[in-house]
N, C-alpha and C positions, 0 to 999 in steps of 0.2 A: 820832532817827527818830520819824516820827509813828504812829499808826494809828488806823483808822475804829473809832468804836464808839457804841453805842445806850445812853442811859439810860433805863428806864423806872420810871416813880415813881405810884404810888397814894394821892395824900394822903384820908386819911379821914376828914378835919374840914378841907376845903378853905377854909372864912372864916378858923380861925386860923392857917393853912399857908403861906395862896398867898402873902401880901407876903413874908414870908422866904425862901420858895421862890423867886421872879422877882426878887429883890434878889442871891441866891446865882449864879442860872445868868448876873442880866448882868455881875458880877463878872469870866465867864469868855468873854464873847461874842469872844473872840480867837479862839475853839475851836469854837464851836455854829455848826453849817452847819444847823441846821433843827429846828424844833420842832412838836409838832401837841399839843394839847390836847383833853381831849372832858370837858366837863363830865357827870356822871347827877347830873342837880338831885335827883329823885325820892329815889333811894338816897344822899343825902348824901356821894358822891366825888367827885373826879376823877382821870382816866388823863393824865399825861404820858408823850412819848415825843420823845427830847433826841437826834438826831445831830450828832456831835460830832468832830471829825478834830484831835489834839493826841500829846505825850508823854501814856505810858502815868501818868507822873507825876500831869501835870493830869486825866489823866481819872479816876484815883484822888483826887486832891485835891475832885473835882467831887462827886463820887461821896460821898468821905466828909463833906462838908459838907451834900449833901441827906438824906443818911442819917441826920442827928444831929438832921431837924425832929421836932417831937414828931408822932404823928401820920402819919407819913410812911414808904412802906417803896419801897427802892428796889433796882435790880438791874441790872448792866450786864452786855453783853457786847464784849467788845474783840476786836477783828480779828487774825490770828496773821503777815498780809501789813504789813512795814514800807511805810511810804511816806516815801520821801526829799521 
């Protein structure tokens, strides 16, 4: 069974973050139905926000691999509705 869920990610040193970061999520592009990014040049972030419709597996698997960027804090919420 699948189900919808949202990762959002805050890297805080975005220049040494993001090729690890977008190397990890297309890993998993079987799964990401939609991404939106906002760079704050100014305050040295950026906000990711990853929908993603998969096993609760992969989305844990997704999760735990954006998790472990240095620099990087991430947080998801997964859907309680299965989808066949």
């Amino acid at each position: 069974m699948k189900r919808v869920a949202i990762i959002s990610a805050i890297l805080e040193k975005p220049a040494e973050a993001q090729n690890t970061f977008n190397g990890i999520v297309a890993e998993y592009k079987n799964i990401v139905r939609g991404r939106m990014g906002l760079p704050f040049e100014e305050e040295g972030i950026s906000v990711i926000s990853i929908t993603v419709m998969g096993s609760v597996d992969e989305i844990n698997s997704l999760t735990g691999k954006l998790g472990k960027i240095p620099h990087t804090q991430v947080k998801t919420s997964i859907s309680k509705k299965e989808i066949e």
